[in-house]
PAVOZA-963477 format. One record per residue (C-alpha): x, y, z; residue in one letter. Coordinates in steps of 0.2 Angstrom, whole numbers, plus 5000, padded with zeros to 4 digits. Example, Ala and Ser with C-alpha at 12.3 -4.5 7.8 and 13.67 -1.06 7.14 Angstrom:
BEGIN
506249785039A 506849955036S 
// end
This chain:
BEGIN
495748985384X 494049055383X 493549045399X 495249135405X 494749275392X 492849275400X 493349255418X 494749415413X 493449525406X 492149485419X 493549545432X 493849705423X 491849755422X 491949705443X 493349815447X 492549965436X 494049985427X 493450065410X 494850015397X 494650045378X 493049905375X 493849855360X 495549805366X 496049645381X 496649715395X 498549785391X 499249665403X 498749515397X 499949485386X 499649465367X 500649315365X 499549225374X 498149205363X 498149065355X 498349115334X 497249025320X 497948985303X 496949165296X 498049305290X 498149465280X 499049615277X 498749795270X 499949915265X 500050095275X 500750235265X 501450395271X 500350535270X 500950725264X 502550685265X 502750615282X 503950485276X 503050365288X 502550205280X 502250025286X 500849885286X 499449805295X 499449645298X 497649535306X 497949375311X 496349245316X 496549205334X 495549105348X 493949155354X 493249275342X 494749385343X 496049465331X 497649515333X 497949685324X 499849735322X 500449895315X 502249885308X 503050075301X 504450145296X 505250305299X 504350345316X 505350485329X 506050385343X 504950405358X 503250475350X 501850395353X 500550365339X 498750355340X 498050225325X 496350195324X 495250095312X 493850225302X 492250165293X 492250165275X 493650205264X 495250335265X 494650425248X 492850455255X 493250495274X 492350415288X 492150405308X 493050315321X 492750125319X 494150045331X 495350125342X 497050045341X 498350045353X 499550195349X 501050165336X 502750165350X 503750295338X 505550205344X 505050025338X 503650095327X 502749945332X 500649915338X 499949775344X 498049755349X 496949615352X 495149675344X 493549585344X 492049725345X 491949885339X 492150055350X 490150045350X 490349845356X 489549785340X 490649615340X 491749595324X 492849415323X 494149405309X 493149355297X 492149505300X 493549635300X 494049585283X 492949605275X 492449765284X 492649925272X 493650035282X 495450115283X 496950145295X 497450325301X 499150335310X 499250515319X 500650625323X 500150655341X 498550645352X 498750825350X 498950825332X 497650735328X 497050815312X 498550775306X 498750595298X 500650535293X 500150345287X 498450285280X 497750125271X 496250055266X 495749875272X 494749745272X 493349785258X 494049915253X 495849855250X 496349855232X 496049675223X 497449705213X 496449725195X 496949925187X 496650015172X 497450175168X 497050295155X 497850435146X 497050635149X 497550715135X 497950915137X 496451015130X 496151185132X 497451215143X 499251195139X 500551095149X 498950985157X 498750835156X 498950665169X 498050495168X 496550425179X 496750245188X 495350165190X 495550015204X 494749865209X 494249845228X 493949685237X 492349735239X 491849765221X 491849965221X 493150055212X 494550195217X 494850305205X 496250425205X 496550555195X 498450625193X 498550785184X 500250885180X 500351065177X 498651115188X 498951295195X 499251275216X 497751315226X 496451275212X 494951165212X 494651055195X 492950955195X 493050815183X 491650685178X 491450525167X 490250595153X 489250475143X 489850425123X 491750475119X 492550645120X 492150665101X 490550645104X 490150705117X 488650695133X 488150715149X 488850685167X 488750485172X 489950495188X 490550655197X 492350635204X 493150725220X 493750875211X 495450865206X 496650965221X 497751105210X 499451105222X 499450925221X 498750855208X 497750725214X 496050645217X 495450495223X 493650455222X 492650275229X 491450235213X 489950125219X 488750195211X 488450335195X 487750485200X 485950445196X 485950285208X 486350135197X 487550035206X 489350015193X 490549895196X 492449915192X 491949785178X 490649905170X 491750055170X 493149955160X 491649925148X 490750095149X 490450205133X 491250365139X 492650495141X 493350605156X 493150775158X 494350895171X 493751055171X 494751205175X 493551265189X 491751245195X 491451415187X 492151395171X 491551215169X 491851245148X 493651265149X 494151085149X 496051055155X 496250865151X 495250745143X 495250555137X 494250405130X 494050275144X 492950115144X 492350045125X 492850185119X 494850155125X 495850145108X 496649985102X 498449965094X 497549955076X 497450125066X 497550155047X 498050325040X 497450355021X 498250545013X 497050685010X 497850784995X 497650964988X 496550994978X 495451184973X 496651284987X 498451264984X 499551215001X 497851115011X 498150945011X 498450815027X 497850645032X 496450555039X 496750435053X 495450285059X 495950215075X 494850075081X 494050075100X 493949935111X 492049925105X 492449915088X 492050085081X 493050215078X 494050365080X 494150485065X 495450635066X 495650725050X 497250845052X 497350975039X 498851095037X 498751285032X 496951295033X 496451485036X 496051535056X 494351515059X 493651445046X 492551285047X 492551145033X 491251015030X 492050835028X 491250665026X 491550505017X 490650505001X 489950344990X 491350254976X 493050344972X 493550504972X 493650494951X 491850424951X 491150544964X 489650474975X 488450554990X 488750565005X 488750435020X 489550495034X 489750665040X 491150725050X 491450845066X 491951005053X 493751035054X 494151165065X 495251295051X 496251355067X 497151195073X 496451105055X 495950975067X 494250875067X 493950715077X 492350615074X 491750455082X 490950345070X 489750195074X 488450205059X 488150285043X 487250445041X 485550305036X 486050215052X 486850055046X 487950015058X 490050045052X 491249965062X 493149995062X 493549825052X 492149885039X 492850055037X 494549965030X 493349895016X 492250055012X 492150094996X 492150274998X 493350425000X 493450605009X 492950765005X 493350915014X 492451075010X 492951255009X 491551315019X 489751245023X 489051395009X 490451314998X 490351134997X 490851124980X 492551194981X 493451044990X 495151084999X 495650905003X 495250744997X 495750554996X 495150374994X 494850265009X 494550085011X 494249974997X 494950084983X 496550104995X 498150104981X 498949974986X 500550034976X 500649894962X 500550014947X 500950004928X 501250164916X 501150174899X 501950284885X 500350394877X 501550444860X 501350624850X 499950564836X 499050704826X 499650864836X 501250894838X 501950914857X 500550804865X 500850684873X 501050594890X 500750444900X 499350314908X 499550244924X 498550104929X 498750074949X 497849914959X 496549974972X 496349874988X 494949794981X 495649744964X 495049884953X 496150014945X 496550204946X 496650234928X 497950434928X 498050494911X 499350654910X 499750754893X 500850874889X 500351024878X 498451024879X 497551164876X 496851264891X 494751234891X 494951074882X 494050924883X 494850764878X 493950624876X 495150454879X 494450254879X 495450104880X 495150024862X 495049844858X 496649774848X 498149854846X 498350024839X 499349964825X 497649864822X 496349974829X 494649924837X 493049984846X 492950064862X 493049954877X 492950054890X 492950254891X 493950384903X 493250534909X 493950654897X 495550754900X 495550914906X 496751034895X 497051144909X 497851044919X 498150904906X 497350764918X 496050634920X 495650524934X 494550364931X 494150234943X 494050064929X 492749924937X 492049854921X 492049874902X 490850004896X 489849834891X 489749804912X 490949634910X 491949664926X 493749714923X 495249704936X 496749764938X 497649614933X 496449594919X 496949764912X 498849724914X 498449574901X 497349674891X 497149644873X 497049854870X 497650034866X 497350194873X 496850354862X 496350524867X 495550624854X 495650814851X 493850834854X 492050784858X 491750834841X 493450794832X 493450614839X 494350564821X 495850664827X 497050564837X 498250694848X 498950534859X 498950344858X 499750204866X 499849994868X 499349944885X 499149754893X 499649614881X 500049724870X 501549814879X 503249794870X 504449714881X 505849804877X 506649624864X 506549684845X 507549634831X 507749744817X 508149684798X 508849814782X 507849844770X 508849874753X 508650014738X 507849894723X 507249964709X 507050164714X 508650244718X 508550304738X 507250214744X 507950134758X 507550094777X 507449954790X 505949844798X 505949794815X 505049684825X 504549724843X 503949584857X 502149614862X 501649544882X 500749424875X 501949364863X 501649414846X 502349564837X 502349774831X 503149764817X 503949944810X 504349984791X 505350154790X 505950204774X 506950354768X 506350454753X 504750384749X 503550504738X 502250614749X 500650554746X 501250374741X 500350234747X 501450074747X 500849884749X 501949784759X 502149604765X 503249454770X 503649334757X 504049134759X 505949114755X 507449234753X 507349384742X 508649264730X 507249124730X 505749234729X 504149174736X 502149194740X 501549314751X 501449224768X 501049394780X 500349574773X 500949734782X 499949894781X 500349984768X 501850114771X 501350294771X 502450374758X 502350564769X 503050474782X 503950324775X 502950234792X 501950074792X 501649984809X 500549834809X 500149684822X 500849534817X 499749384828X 499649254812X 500249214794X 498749264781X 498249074782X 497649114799X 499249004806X 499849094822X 501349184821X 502149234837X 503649354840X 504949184843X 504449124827X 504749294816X 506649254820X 506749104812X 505649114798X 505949084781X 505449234775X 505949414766X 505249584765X 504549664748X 503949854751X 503049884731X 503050044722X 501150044724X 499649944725X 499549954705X 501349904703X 501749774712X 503049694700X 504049854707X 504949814721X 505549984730X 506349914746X 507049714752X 507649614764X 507949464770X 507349414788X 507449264802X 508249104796X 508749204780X 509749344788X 511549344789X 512549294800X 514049414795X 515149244792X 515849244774X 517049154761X 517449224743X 518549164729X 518949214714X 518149184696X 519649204683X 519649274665X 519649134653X 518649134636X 518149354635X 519449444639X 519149564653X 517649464661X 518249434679X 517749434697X 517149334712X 515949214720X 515749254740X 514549104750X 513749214764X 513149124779X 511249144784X 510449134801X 509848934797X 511348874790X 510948894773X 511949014761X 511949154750X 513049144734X 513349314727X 514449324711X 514949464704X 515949504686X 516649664678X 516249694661X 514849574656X 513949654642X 512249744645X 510849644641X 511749484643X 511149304654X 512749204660X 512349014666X 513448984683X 513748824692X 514548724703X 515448574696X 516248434705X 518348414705X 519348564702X 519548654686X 521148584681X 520048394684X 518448464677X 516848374680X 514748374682X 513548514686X 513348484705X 512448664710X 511648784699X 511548944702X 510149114696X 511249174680X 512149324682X 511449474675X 512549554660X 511949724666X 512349724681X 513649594681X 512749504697X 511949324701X 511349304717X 510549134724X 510049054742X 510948874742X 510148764752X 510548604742X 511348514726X 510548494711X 510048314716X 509248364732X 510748314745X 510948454757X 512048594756X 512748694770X 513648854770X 514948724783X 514848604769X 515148734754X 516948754765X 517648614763X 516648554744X 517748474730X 517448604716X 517348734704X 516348864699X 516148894677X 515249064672X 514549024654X 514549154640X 512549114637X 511148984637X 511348944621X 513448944622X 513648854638X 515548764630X 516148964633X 516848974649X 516849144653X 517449164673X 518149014681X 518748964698X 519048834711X 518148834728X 518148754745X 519248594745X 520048634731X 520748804736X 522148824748X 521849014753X 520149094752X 519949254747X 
// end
């Protein structure tokens, strides 16, 4: 086969024939070479519109040759096509490399046999590609200036590896497109550039400028200038413009941004921009608020969107700030409520669009700050009035660490020592697990300065300061502190506060600290909303009455509440909870502070019996206890208020029967058994007529009146004067036990005497339980 293609050349030189040197002679038919296993195709796409597309096709054949076949679409029957292969690639233009045997416009097919260039420079299939060139396909040999299909080849065919990126509209409204950058077999890149809304007839340079497009810097790589009518430019990239070979690899990594300019002569006017390279922006942004603060209606958000390098893009976006103005921002030191320097300075935000975009890599000291580190910052914002106004902040909000993370608790601040303030103290979790401590009043005095601290105990107890607020403004009835530590430096969490042995008061002044205008419980010390109030009963003066109640505390133990009615201004009134029911009496087991006779108030923290035994709020339900509040600490023989409390409250279950006149005339009543909490009793008799001054024995005796029998039970005596016994039943006289169930169903009788010393003088009888078919 090679020597027919030598002996076929050698015969064209001879008969001085001068065909196309890079083609076999046209009548040697194509199918005659003998075709290798090598094969690759390239794309031809129409060009302006032609709506002439296709391929070319190289396959390996025998002796050094390549069979080159051009395949189109859309061709005019009849036209004849002249193709040719160009040196380098379609974007950057080139000379005539290989003429091809025209395109026949009925089949739109081209087949030539190649294996030199036009100059004779031999070129096998290996060779061709891996040749950077492209294919034109012409309308006519008359028309040769005008191309209808074109596609690069070999080298400088397109590997198949892209990256687009956005370019955003800038100056110009209604611009903006995307640049493809696209890697060649050969290494290079193609870059196009597709712009929409570009003016016809105009001329947009555009470049790859060094750092990102908030930073900033100088042209790397010029681009082909953008074509206005069409939009488009394509650009070969081997090298930046000072030399330095770039691969498509290093574009994909380069720190830099693109610039399209709206014409050579007004270069500052940018029409579309965008962050490529590093600098491209990942799918991880975190947004934090920015909230009015000296101007009313400026506020907005900060937005850190993290680049493929791992810093960031900053864009603070402000609304109604005033046209033209320009305000400072940067991140500052610690939180917002403690206040700090600053660390990294912002582009100022442009007051028109209230827009400032920053790219951050480092602190202002140079430290380097990645994206992942700025989600940690201990800082927050400030954005400044003007740069002659830095201390009047327009916007402002915590970043980072000392995020809120929206875990909060508030706390009731109650009216204390001035009438109409009060308010409320939020606690809320930072990112980082300090707190946000927001105290808000009511009614404070424009210009005052309240001091407030979170106090050790509870306030019913008091205690020292444990850690202190900054004070609250009267003003604006406000104070911001961000809580870290006790004031002794122990560290203090949020979930630490939230368990907090502690109460919150804010005094009326630096200098009036003893005056208490707000005061609240916080932590363990918060009421959980479970109480349990108990009467307290007019004793021995008339119309002093009232209740106590016992609140659940967090951590389980207890605010107990006296209120009375009609207690003495001025009076100071010991109270305390007694072992037994009232009808026992008892010891004091639990001392209350006093009750404030202006008030009739005495609140106390109940965590242990005097012993020092613990006493939790559970246990206060059951005890076996009463209430004495005393006429004063000099009197306590007089008790001005009783009751009786946990086990030895009543249930509301009663039985009553009646005591009969026997021995005095007119001396009659009843005996009623109440049921208490434990399942003990409270026998109360009552008598009309007994004489003043009088003592009356009373039992239970066994069998029924008509049977008689034994003291089983005794009770208090009733009192002449009142005509009253009452006595807490818990057992008989001989220790069995006795319950209120048991009184219900007991086989006996109840005897009233006349006097200790007359006990045969029966004067009120009657049968009980067993023994009575109806209770009263």
């Amino acid at each position: 086969m090679k020597k027919y293609y030598q002996f076929l050349i050698l015969m064209l030189g001879i008969a001085g024939s001068l065909f196309v040197q890079s083609c076999v002679d046209e009548q040697s038919p194509t199918d005659a070479l003998e075709l290798l296993s090598g094969s690759r195709g390239y794309p031809l796409n129409a060009v302006d519109g032609s709506g002439i597309s296709g391929n070319v096709v190289f396959e390996e054949g025998e002796g050094g040759y390549t069979k080159v076949t051009i395949n189109l679409s859309g061709t005019p029957d009849g036209g004849a096509h002249p193709a040719h292969i160009h040196f380098n690639s379609a974007a950057e233009g080139g000379d005539i490399a290989i003429s091809l045997e025209p395109i026949n416009g009925t089949t739109g097919t081209s087949v030539t046999l190649v294996n030199q260039l036009d100059d004779g420079t031999f070129i096998d299939y290996e060779r061709l590609i891996a040749f950077e060139g492209y294919v034109n396909v012409h309308l006519a040999y008359g028309q040769l200036e005008t191309v209808v299909a074109q596609g690069d080849i070999g080298g400088n065919a397109l590997d198949g590896n892209s990256k687009r990126y956005n370019l955003l509209t800038k100056d110009v409204d209604g611009i903006s497109g995307t640049i493809l950058f696209e890697k060649s077999v050969g290494g290079f890149t193609v870059a196009t550039l597709e712009i929409e809304g570009t003016p016809s007839g105009g001329s947009h340079p555009a470049h790859i400028h060094a750092n990102s497009a908030a930073e900033g810097g100088g042209i790397l790589v010029s681009f082909n200038p953008v074509d206005g009518t069409t939009g488009m430019s394509r650009t070969i990239i081997r090298t930046d413009d000072a030399g330095n070979p770039i691969s498509y690899e290093d574009i994909l990594n380069i720190d830099g941004y693109v610039n399209v300019h709206l014409s050579a002569n007004d270069l500052g006017t940018i029409v579309a921009q965008g962050d490529i390279g590093s600098n491209e922006l990942t799918e991880n942004f975190k947004e934090y608020s920015l909230n009015e603060l000296a101007v009313p209606g400026i506020s907005g958000s900060i937005t850190f969107k993290e680049r493929m390098n791992g810093f960031t893009l900053a864009t603070i976006q402000l609304e109604n700030t005033p046209e033209g103005g320009t305000h400072p921002a940067h991140i500052h030191a610690n939180s917002a409520a403690e206040g700090g320097g600053i660390i990294v300075s912002f582009t100022p935000v442009d007051g028109t669009t209230g827009m400032s975009q920053t790219t951050i890599r480092a602190l202002n000291n140079g430290q380097p700050l990645m994206y992942d580190q700025i989600l940690e910052l201990d800082g927050y914002v400030n954005v400044h009035l003007s740069m002659n106004q830095l201390g009047t902040i327009v916007a402002q909000g915590d970043i980072g660490a000392n995020e809120l993370t929206g875990v909060s608790k508030m706390y009731p601040l109650n009216e204390l020592a001035v009438p109409g303030i009060d308010g409320s103290i939020t606690f809320e979790e930072r990112k980082n697990g300090f707190s946000l401590a927001t105290i808000m009043l009511n009614n404070t005095p424009d210009g005052g300065i309240h001091p407030a601290h979170i106090h050790a105990n509870s306030a019913a107890e008091g205690g020292g300061i444990l850690v202190s607020f900054n004070p609250v403004d009267g003003t604006s009835g406000m104070s911001k502190t961000t809580i870290r530590s006790q004031d002794s430096g122990e560290l203090l969490t949020y979930e630490q506060i939230m368990e907090m042995d502690g109460y919150v008061n804010v005094h009326l002044s630096l200098n009036q600290l003893g005056v208490i205008v707000a005061q609240g419980d916080i932590g363990g010390n918060e009421l959980t909303g479970v109480m349990k109030m108990y009467s307290l009963n007019e004793r021995a003066v008339p119309g002093i009455d009232g209740s106590i109640t016992f609140e659940e505390r967090m951590n389980g133990f207890t605010l107990a509440t006296i209120q009375l009615n009609n207690t003495p201004d001025g009076g100071i009134h010991p109270a305390h909870i007694h072992a037994n029911s009232a009808a026992e009496g008892g010891g004091i087991i639990v001392s209350f502070n006093p009750v404030d006779g202006s008030s009739g108030m005495s609140k106390t923290t109940i965590r242990g019996l005097d012993d020092g035994t613990p006493l939790m709020y559970e246990d206060l339900l059951t005890i076996d206890g009463y209430v004495n509040v005393h006429l004063s600490i000099n009197q306590l023989g007089v008790i001005v208020a009783q009751g009786d409390i946990g086990g030895n409250e009543l249930t509301g279950m009663t039985s009553s029967y009646d005591l009969g006149e026997l021995a005095v005339p007119g001396i009659s009543g009843t005996i009623t058994f109440s049921e208490r909490q434990n399942g003990f009793t409270l026998a109360t008799i009552q008598l009309e007529n007994t004489p003043d001054g009088g003592i009356h024995p009373a039992h239970i005796h066994a069998n029924s009146a008509a049977t008689g029998g034994g003291i089983i039970v005794s009770f208090n005596p009733v009192n002449g004067t009142t005509g009253m016994s009452q006595t807490t039943l818990r057992a008989l006289d001989d220790g069995t036990a006795l319950t209120y169930e048991d009184l219900q169903t007991i086989d006996g009788y109840v005897n009233v005497h006349l006097s200790p010393e007359q006990l045969g003088v029966i004067v009120a009888q009657g049968n009980i339980g067993s023994n009575v078919l109806v209770a009263v």
